[in-house]
C-alpha positions as CSV (number, residue, x, y, z in Angstrom):
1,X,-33.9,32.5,-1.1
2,X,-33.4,33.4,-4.8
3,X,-35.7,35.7,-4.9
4,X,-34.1,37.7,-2.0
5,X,-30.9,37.5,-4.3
6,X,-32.5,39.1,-7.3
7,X,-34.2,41.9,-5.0
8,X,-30.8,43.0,-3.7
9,X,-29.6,43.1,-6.8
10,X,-32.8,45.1,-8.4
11,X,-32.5,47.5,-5.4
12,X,-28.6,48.3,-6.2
13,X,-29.2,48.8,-10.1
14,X,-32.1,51.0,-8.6
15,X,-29.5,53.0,-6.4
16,X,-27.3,53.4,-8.7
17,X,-29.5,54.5,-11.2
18,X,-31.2,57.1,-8.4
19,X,-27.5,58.2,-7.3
20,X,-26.4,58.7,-10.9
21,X,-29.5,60.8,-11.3
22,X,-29.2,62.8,-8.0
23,X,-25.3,63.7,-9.2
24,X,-26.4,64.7,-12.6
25,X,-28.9,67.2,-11.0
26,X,-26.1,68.5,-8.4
27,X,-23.6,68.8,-11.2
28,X,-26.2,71.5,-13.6
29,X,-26.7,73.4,-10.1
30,X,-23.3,73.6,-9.6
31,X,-22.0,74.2,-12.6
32,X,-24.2,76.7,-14.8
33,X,-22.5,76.9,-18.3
34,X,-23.3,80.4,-19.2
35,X,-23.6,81.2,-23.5
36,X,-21.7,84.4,-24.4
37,X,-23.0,86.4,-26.8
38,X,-19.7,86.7,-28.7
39,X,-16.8,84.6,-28.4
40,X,-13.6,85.2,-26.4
41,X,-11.4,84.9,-29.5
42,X,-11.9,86.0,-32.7
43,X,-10.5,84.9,-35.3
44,X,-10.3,86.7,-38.9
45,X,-10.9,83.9,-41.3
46,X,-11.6,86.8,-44.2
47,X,-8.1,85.8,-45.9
48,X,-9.0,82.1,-45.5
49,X,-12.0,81.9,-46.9
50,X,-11.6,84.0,-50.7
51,X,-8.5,81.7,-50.9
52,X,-10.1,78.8,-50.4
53,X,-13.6,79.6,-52.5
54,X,-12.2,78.5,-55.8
55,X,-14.4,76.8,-58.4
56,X,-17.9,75.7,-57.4
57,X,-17.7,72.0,-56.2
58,X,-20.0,69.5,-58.0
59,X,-21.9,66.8,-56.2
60,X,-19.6,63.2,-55.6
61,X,-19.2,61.8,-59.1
62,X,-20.6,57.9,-59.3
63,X,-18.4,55.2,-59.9
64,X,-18.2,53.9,-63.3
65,X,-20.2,50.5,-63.4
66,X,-20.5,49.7,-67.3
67,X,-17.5,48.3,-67.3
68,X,-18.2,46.1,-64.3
69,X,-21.4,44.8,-66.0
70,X,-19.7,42.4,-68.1
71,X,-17.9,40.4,-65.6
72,X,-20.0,40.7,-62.6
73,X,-20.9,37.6,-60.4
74,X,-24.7,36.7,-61.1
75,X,-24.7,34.2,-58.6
76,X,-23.0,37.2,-56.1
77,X,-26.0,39.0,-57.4
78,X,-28.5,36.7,-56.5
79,X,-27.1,36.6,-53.1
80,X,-26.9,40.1,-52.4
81,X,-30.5,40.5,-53.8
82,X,-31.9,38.4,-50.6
83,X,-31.3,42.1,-49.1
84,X,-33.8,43.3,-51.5
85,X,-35.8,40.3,-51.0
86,X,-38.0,41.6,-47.8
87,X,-39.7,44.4,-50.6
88,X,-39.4,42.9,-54.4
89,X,-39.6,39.4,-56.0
90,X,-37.9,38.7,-59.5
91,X,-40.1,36.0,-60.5
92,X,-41.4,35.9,-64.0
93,X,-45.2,37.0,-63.7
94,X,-44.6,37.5,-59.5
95,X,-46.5,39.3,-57.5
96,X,-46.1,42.8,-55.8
97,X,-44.8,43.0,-52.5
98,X,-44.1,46.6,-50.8
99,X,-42.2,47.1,-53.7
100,X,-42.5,46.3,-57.5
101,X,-41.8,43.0,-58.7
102,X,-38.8,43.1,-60.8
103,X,-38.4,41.1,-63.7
104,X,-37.6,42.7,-66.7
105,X,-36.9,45.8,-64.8
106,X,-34.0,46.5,-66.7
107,X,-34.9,49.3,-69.6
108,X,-38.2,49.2,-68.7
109,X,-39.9,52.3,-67.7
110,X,-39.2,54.2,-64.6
111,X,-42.3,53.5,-62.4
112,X,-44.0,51.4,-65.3
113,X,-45.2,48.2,-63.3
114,X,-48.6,47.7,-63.7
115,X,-50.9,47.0,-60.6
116,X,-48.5,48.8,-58.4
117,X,-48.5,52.2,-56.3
118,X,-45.8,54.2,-56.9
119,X,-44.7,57.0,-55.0
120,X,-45.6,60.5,-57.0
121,X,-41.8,61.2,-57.0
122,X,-40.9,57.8,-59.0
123,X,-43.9,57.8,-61.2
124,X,-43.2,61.2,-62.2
125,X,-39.3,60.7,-62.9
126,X,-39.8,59.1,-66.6
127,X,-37.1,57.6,-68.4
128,X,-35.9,53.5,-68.4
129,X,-33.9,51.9,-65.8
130,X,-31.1,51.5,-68.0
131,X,-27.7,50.9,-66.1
132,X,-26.6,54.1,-65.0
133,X,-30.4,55.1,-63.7
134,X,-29.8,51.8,-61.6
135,X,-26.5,52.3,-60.3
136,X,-27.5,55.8,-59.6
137,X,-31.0,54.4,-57.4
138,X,-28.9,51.7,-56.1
139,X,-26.5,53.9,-54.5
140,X,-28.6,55.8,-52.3
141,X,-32.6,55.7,-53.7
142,X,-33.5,58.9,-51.5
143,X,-30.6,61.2,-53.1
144,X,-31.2,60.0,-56.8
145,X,-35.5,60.1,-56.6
146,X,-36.0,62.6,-53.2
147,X,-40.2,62.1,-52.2
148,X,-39.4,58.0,-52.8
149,X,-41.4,55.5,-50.8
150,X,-38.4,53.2,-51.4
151,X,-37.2,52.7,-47.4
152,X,-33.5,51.4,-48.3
153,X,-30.2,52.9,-47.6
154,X,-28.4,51.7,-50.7
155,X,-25.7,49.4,-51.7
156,X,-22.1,51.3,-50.7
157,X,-19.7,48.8,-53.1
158,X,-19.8,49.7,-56.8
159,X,-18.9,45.8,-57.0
160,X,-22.5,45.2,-55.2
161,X,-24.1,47.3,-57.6
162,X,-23.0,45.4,-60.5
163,X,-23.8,42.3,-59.4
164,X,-27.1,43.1,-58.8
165,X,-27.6,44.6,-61.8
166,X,-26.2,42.0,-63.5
167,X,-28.4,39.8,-61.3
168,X,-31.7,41.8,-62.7
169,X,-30.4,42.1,-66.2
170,X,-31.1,38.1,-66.2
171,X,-34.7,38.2,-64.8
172,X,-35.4,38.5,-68.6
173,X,-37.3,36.3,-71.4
174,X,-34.5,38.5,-73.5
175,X,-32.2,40.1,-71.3
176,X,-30.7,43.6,-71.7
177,X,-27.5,44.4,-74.3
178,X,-24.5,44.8,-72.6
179,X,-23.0,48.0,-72.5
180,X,-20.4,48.9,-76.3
181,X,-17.1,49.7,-76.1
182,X,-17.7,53.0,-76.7
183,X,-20.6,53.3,-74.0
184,X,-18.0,52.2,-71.7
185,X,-15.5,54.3,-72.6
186,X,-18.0,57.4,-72.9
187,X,-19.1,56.7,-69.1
188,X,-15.3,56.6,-67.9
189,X,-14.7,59.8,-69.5
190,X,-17.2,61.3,-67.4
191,X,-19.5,62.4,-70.8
């Protein structure tokens, strides 16, 4: 008797999905959107536009994260590193996983691990991972390195960021300087 229950109610999703597609085809016959090959009303935008060209625009400017760096949340770091957990390990002498292990990653150089791959976009960058390099990749890796094998979207909150750089700063026999005064003050200036 069940079984009789579930066929009735495949046979009306079926219907429905049938009558659904029977209307959809009824609908284009009936109603044949035509293109026009210029619009109906035109508008002169020629005043808008040299009015609104101005200076050029630079790209979005990144949040200042030097600062951060010396009170950021380690511990928040750790946790929000699980994320990055599927790809890297930070354990002293760890292995490779789809992505570098990173210990010591901080001022190291840019595609320097030995034993792994890189992609030819990273491995040709040069340059450390100091902190602006890692806030930068952190943000969006694709926009800072394009041609990266790195498959991650990026970490949105500048507060994020510094925890996990704070968090990678400790995988360290020696860890990383803080950012000076000055070096913070330089990076809020925009120089």
């Amino acid at each position: 008797m069940a079984s009789l229950e579930l066929n009735k109610i495949a046979a009306g999703i079926l219907c429905a999905g049938l009558l659904a597609m029977v209307a959809g085809k009824v609908a284009g016959v009936l109603v044949d959107p035509g293109h026009l090959e210029q619009n109906a009303y035109v508008v002169d935008t020629s005043a808008v536009g040299s009015a609104m060209a101005g200076p050029a625009q630079e790209g979005p400017s990144m949040e200042p994260i030097l600062a951060l760096l010396a009170t950021a949340d380690v511990a928040k770091g750790q946790k929000t590193f699980k994320k990055c957990a599927a790809c890297h390990t930070g354990d002293k002498g760890g292995k490779n996983k789809v992505g570098p292990n990173l210990y010591g990653v901080v001022n190291a150089g840019k595609g320097g691990k030995d034993g792994f791959s890189y992609s030819a976009a990273l491995a040709g960058v040069g340059g450390n991972w100091d902190y602006a390099s890692l806030n930068s990749f952190l943000t969006k890796p694709k926009a800072f390195i394009p041609g990266t094998k790195m498959n991650f979207a990026g970490f949105k909150k500048v507060g994020d960021r510094a925890a996990v750089i704070a968090y990678l700063r400790s995988l360290a026999d020696s860890p990383a300087t803080l950012p000076t005064v000055d070096e913070i003050a330089k990076e809020a200036s925009g120089g």
